[in-house]
N, CA, C and O atoms as a GROMACS GRO file, in nm:
protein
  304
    1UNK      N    1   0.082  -0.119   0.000
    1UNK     CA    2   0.000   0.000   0.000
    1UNK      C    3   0.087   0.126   0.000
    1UNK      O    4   0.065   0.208  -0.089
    2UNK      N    5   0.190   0.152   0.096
    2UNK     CA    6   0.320   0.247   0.060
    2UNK      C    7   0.334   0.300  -0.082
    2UNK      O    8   0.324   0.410  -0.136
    3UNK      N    9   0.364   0.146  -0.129
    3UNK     CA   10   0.445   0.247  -0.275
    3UNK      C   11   0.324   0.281  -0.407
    3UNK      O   12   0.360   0.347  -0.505
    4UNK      N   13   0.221   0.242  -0.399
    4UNK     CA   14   0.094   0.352  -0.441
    4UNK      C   15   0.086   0.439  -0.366
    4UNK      O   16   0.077   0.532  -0.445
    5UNK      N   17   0.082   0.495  -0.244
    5UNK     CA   18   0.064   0.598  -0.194
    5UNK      C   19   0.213   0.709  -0.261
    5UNK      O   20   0.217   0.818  -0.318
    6UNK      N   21   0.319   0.609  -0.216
    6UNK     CA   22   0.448   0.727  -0.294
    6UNK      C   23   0.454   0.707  -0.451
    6UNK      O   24   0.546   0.766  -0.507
    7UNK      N   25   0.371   0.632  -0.528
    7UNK     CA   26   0.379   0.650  -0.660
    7UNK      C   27   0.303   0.798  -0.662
    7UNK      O   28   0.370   0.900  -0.675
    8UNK      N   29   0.139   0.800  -0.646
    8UNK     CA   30   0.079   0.889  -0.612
    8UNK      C   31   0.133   1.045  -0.564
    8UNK      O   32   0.128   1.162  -0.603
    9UNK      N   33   0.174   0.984  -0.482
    9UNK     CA   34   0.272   1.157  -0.454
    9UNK      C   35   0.401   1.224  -0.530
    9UNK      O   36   0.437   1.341  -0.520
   10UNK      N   37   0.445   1.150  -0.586
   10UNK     CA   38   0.529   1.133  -0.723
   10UNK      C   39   0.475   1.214  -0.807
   10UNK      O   40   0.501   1.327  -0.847
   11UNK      N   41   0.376   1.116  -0.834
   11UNK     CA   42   0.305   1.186  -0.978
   11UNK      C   43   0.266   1.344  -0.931
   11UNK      O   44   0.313   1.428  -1.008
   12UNK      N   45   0.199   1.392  -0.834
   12UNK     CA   46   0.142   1.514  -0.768
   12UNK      C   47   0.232   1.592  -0.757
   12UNK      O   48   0.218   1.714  -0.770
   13UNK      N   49   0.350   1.530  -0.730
   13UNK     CA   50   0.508   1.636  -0.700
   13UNK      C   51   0.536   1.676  -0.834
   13UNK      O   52   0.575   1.790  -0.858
   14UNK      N   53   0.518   1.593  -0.924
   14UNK     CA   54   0.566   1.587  -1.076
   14UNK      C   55   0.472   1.729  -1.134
   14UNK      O   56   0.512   1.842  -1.162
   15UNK      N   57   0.370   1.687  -1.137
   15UNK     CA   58   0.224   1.759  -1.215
   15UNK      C   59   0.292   1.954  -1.129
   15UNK      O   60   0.321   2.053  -1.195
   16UNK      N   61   0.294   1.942  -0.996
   16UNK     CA   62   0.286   2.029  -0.918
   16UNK      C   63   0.388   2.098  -0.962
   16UNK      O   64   0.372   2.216  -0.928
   17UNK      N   65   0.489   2.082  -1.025
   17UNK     CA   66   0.624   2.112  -1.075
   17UNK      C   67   0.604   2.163  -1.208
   17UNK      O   68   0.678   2.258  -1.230
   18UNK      N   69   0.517   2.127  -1.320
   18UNK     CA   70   0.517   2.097  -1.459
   18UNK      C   71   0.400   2.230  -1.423
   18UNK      O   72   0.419   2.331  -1.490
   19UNK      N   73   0.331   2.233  -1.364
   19UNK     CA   74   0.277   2.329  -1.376
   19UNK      C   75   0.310   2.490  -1.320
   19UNK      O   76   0.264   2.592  -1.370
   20UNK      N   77   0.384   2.482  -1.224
   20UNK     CA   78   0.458   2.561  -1.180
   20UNK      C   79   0.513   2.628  -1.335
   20UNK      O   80   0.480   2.733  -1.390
   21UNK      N   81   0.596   2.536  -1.372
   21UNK     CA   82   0.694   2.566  -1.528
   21UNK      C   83   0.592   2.648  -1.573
   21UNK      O   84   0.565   2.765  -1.546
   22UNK      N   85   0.563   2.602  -1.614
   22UNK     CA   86   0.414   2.636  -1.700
   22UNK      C   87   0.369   2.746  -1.685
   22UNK      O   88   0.343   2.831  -1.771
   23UNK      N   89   0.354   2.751  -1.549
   23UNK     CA   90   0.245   2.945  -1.539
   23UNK      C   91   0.384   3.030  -1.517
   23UNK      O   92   0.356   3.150  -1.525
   24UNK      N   93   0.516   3.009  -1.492
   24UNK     CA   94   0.605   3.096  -1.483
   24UNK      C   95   0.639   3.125  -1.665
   24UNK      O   96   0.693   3.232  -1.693
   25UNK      N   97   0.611   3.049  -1.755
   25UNK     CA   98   0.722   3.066  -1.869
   25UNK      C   99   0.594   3.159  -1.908
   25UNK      O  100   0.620   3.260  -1.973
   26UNK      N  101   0.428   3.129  -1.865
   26UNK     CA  102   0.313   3.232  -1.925
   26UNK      C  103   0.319   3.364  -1.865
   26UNK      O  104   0.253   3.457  -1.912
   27UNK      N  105   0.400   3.378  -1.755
   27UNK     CA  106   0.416   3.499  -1.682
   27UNK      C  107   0.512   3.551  -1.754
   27UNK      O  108   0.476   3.645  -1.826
   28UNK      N  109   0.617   3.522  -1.759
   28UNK     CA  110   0.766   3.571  -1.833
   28UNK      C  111   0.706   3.623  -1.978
   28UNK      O  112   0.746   3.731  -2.022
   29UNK      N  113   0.607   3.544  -2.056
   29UNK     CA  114   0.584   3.608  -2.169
   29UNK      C  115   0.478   3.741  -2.158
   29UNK      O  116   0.473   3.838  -2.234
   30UNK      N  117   0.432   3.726  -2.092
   30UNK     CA  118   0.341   3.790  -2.078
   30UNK      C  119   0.406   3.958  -2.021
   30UNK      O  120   0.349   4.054  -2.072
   31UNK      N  121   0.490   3.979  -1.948
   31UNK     CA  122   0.577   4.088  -1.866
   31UNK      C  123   0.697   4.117  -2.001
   31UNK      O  124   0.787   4.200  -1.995
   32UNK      N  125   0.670   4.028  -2.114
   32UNK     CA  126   0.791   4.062  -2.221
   32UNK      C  127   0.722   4.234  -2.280
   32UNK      O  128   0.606   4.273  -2.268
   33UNK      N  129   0.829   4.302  -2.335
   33UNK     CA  130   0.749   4.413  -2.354
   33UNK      C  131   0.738   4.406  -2.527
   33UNK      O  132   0.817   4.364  -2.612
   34UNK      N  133   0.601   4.469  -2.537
   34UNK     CA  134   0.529   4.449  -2.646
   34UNK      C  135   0.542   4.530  -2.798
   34UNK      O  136   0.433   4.574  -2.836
   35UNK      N  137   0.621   4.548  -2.862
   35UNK     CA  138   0.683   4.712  -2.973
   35UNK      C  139   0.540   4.760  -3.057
   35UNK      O  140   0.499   4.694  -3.152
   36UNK      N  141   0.477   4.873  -3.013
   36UNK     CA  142   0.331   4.834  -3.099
   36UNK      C  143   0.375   4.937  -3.228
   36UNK      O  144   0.437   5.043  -3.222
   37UNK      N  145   0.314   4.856  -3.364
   37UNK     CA  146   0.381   4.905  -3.480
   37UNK      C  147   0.250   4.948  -3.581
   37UNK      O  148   0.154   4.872  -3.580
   38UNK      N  149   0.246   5.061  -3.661
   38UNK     CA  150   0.175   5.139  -3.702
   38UNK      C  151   0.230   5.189  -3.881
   38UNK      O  152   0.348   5.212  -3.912
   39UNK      N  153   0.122   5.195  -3.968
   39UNK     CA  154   0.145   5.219  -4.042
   39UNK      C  155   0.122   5.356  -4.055
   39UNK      O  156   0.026   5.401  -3.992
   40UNK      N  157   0.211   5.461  -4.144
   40UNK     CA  158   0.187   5.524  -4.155
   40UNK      C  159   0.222   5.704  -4.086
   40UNK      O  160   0.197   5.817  -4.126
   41UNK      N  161   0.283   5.653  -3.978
   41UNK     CA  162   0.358   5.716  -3.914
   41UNK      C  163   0.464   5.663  -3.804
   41UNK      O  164   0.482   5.541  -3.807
   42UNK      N  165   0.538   5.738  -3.704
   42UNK     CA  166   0.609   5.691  -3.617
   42UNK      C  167   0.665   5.808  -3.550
   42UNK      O  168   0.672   5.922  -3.597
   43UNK      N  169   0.711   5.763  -3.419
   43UNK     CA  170   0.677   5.856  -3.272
   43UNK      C  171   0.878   5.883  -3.283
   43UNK      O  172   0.962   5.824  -3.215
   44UNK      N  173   0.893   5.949  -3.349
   44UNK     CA  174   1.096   5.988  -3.334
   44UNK      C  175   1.112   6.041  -3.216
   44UNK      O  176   1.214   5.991  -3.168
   45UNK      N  177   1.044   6.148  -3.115
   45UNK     CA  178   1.053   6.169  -3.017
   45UNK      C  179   1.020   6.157  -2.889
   45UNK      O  180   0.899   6.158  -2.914
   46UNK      N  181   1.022   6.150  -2.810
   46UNK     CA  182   0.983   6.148  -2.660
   46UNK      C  183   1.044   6.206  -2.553
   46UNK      O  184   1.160   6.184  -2.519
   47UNK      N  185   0.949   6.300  -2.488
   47UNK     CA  186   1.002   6.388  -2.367
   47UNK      C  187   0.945   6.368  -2.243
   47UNK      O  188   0.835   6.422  -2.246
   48UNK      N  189   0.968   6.308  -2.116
   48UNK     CA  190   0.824   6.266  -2.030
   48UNK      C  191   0.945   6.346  -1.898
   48UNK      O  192   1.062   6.314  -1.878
   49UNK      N  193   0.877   6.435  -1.840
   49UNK     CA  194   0.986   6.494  -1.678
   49UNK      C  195   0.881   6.474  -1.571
   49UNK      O  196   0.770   6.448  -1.617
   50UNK      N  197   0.888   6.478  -1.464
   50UNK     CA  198   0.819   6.430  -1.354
   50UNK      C  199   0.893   6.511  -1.256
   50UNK      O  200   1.015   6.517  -1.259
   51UNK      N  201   0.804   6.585  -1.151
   51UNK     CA  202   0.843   6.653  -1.084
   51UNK      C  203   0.807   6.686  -0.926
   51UNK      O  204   0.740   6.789  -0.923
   52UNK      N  205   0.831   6.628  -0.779
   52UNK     CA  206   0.770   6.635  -0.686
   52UNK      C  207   0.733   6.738  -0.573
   52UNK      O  208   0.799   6.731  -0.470
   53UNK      N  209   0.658   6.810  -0.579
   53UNK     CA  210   0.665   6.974  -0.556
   53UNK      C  211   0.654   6.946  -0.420
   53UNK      O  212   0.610   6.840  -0.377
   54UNK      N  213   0.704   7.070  -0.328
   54UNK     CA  214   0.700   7.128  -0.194
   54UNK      C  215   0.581   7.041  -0.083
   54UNK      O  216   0.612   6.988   0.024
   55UNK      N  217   0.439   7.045  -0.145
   55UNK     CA  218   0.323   6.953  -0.153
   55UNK      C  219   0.298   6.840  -0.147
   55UNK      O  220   0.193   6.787  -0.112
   56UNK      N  221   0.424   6.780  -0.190
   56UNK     CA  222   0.408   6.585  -0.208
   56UNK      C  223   0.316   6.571  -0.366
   56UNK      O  224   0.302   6.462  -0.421
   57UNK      N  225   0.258   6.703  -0.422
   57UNK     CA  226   0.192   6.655  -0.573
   57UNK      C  227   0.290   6.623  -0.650
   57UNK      O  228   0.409   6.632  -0.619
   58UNK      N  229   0.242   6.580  -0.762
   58UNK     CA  230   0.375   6.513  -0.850
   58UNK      C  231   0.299   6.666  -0.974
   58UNK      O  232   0.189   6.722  -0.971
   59UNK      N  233   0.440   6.689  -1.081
   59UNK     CA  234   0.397   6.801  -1.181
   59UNK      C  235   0.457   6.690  -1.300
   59UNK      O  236   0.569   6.644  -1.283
   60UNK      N  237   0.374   6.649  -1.423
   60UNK     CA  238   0.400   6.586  -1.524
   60UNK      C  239   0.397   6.650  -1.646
   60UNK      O  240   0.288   6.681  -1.693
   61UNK      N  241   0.521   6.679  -1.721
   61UNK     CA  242   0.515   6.737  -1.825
   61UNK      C  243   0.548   6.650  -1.940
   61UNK      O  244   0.654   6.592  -1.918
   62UNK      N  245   0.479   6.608  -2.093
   62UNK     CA  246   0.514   6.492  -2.159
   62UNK      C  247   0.505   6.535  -2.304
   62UNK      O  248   0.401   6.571  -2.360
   63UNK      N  249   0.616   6.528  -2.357
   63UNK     CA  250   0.620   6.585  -2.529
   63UNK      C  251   0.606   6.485  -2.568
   63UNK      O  252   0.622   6.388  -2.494
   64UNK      N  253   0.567   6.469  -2.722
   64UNK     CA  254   0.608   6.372  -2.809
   64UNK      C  255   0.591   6.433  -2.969
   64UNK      O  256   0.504   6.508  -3.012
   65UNK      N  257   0.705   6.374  -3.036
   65UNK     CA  258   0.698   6.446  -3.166
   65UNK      C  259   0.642   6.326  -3.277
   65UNK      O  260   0.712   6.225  -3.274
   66UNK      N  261   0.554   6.322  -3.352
   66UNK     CA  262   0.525   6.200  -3.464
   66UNK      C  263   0.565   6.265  -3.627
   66UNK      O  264   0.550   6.382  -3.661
   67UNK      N  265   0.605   6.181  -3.690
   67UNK     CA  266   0.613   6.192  -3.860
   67UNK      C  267   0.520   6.137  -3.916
   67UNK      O  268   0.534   6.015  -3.921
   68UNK      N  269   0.442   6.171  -3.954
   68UNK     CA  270   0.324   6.142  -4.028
   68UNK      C  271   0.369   6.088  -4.218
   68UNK      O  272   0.432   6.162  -4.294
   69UNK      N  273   0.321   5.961  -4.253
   69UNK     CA  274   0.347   5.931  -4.392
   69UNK      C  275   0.256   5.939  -4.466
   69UNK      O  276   0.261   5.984  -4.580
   70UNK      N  277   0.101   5.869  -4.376
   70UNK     CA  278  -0.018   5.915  -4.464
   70UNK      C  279  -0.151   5.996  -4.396
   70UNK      O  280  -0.144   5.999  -4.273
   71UNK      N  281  -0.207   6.027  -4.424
   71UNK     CA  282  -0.355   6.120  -4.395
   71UNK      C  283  -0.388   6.116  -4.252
   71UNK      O  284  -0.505   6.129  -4.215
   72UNK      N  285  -0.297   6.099  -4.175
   72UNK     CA  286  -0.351   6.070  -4.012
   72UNK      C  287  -0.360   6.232  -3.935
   72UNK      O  288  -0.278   6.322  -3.952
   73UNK      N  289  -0.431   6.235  -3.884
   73UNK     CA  290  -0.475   6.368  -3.825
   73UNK      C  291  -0.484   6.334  -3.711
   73UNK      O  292  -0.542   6.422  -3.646
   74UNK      N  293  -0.451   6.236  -3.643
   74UNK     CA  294  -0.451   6.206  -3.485
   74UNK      C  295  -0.350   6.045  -3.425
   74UNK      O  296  -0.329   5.941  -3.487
   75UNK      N  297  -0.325   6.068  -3.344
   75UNK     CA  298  -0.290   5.915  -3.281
   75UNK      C  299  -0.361   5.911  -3.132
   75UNK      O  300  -0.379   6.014  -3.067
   76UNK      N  301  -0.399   5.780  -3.088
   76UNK     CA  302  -0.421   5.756  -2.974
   76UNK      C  303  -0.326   5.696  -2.839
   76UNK      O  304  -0.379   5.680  -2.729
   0.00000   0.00000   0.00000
């Protein structure tokens, strides 16, 4: 009766492990960072300053420059 019980826990140690793998390699992909790509234009600049005043408020100032290739009149 033992060694079904430690086959059993074997297998559970095994599974318990394989799945572990498993949701870490879906985490790792998931935290990979993502390049989002657009036709038609593209973002050459970026200015982002952050600033923590006297107050504890934070002051956020954020440029960005785009080149436009076709008819776009906005980005989101």
């Amino acid at each position: 009766m033992n060694t079904l019980a430690a086959k059993v826990s074997r297998q559970r140690h095994l599974f318990a492990r394989f799945a572990s793998v498993c949701a870490l390699v879906a985490l790792a992909l998931l935290l990979l960072p993502v390049a989002a790509h657009a036709d038609g234009y593209s973002m050459t600049q970026t200015y982002i300053s952050a600033t923590v005043e006297a107050d504890g408020s934070l002051t956020v100032v954020e440029g960005r420059q785009f080149d436009f290739d076709d008819d776009i009149n906005g980005v989101f």
